[in-house]
C-alpha positions in Angstrom: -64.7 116.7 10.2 -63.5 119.3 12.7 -61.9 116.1 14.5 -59.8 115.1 11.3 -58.8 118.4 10.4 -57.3 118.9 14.1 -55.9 115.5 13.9 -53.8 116.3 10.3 -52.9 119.6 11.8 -51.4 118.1 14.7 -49.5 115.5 12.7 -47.6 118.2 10.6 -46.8 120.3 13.7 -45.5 117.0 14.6 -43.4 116.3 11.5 -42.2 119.6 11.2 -40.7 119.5 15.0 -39.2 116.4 14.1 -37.5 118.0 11.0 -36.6 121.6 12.2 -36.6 121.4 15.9 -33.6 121.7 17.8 -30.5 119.6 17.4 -29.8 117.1 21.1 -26.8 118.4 22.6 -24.7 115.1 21.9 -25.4 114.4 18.3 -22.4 115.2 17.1 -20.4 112.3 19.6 -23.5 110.1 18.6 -22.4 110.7 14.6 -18.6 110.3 15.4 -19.3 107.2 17.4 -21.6 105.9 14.7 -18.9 106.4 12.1 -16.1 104.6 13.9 -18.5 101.8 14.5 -18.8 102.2 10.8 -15.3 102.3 10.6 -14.6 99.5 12.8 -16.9 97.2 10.9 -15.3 98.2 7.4 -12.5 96.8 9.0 -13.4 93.7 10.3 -14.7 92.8 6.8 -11.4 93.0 5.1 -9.7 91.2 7.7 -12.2 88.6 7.4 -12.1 88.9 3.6 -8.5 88.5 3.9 -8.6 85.9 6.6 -10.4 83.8 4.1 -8.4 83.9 1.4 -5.0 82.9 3.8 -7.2 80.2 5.1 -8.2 79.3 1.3 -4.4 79.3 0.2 -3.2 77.8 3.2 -5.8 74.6 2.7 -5.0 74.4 -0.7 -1.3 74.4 0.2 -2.4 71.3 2.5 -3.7 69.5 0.3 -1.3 69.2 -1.9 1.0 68.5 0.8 -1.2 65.7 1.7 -1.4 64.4 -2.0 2.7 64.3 -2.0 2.6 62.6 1.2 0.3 60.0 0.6 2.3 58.9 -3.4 5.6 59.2 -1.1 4.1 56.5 0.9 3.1 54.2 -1.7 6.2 54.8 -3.3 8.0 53.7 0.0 5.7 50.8 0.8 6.1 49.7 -2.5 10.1 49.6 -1.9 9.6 48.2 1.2 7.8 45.2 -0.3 10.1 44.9 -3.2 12.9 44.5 -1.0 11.3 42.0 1.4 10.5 39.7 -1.4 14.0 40.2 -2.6 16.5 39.8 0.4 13.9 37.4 2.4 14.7 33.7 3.2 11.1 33.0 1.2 12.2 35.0 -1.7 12.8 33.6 -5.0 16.4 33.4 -6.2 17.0 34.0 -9.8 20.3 35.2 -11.5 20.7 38.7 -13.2 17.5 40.2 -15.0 16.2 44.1 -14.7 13.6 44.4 -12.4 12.2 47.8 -14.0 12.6 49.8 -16.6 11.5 53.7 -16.4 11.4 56.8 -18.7 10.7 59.9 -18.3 10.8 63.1 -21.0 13.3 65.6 -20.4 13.6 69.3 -21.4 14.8 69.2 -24.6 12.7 67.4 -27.4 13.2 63.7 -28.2 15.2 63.3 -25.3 14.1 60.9 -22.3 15.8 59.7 -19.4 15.8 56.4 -18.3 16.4 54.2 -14.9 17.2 50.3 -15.0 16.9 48.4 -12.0 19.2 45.4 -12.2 18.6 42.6 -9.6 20.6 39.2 -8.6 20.1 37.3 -5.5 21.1 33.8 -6.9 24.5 33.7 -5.9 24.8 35.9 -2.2 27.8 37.9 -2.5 28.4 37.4 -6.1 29.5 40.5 -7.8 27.8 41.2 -11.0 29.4 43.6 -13.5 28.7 44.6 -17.2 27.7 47.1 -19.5 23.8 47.7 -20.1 22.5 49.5 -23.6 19.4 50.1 -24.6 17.5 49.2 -28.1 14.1 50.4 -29.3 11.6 49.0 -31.2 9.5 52.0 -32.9 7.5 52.5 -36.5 9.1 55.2 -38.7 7.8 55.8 -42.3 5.2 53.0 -41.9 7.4 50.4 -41.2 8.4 48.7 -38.0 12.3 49.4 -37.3 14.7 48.9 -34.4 17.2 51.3 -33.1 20.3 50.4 -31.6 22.4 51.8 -28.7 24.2 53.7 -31.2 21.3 55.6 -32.9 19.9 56.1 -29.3 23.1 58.1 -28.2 23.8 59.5 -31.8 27.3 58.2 -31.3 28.9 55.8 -33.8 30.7 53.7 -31.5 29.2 54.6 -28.1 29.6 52.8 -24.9 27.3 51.2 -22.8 26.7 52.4 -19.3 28.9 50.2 -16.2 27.1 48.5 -13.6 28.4 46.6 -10.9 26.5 45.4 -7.7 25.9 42.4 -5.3 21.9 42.0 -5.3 20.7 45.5 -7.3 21.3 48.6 -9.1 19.9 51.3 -10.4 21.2 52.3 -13.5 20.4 55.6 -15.5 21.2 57.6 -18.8 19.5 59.2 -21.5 18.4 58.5 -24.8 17.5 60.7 -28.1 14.2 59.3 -29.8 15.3 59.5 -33.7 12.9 61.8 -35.9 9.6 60.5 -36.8 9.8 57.2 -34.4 7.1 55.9 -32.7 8.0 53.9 -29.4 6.8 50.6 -29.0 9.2 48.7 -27.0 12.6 49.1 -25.4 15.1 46.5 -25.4 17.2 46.5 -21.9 20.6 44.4 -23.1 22.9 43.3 -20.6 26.6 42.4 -21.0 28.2 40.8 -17.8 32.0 40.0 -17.6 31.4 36.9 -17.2 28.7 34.5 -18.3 25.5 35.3 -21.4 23.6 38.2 -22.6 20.8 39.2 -21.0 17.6 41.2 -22.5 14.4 41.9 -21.3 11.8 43.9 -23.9 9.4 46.5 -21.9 6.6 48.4 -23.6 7.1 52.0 -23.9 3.7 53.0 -22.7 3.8 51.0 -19.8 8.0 52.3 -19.3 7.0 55.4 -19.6 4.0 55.8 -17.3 3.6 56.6 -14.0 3.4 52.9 -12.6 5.0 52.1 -9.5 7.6 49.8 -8.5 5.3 46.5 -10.2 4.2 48.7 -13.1 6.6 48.1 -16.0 5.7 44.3 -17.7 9.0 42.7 -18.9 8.4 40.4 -22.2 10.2 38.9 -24.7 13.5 36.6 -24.5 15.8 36.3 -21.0 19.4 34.6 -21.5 20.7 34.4 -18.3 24.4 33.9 -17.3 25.3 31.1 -14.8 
């Protein structure tokens, strides 16, 4: 009993030397060094915090240069075949005709901006020149109805747009969708100077998706000139 009283006694002699006794002579540097380590640390989070989010933004900012890269390429490769197939000895010759048709919404509502690619290769060095319009084929109040150039460029008389080339062309304008119309296909007519009306149909959804160079499917009647 004597032993365990000591013992307790000692302890809290102990304790209270711990608590109370004196100070070491370099606490103070030891608490000024601890808080610039603290300091120092604080610091290296944020730049590490901040680190990550440049290195976040910066990766994103890759990626989506990556993503434009990669449809740029497509979008070249699939030129670079087109035109192969086109001007090649092996490719097949055929008189005027529009190789694609695309459309694309612009700011304003109804209108949409459209691109023609006209292509010849039957007659080498034959100048083709015309006047293209457009026509579309759309349901309004129920009913199926076509619109002609005029409606399409709210002009009474309006004129189609020139083209004149050897082997292609792109050709572009824009269109105003009358109220109410639903799009089902565009008409692509073609007036050369010389020799028969050409038209090609194309489906709006297919015109007016994001397809590439092989996308668009032509239908309907071709009148070529000869």
């Amino acid at each position: 009993m004597v032993v365990l009283v000591a013992s307790a006694l000692l302890l809290g002699l102990w304790g209270a030397w711990r608590s109370f006794g004196p100070i070491p002579p370099n606490a103070r540097e030891r608490l000024e060094a601890q808080e610039r380590r603290i300091d120092t640390l604080e610091q290296q989070a944020t730049t590490l915090a901040r680190s990550d989010q440049i290195s976040r933004k910066a990766n994103q900012d890759l990626q989506a240069t990556l993503s434009d890269r990669v449809e740029e390429i497509a979008s070249l490769r699939a030129d670079v075949a087109f035109y192969e197939r086109f001007v090649g000895a092996a490719g097949q010759r055929h008189g005027l005709s529009v190789h694609e048709l695309r459309l694309k919404p612009q700011g304003s509502p109804g209108v949409w901006h459209f691109v023609a690619t006209l292509t010849q290769n039957q007659i080498r060095d034959a100048m083709s020149s015309g006047r293209l319009e457009l026509a579309l084929e759309a349901t309004s109040a129920g009913r199926m109805r076509t619109f002609d150039w005029n409606a399409l460029r709210q002009q009474p008389r309006a004129s189609g747009i020139d083209y004149a080339f050897k082997y292609f062309q792109q050709v572009e304008g824009d269109i105003l969708l009358p109220a109410g119309a639903e799009p089902v296909r565009v008409i692509v007519r073609l007036q050369p100077k010389a020799g028969s009306v050409v038209e090609q149909s194309f489906g709006w959804s297919e015109a007016a998706g994001d397809g590439d160079a092989e996308g668009a499917q032509t239908h309907a009647s071709q009148a070529r000139g000869g």
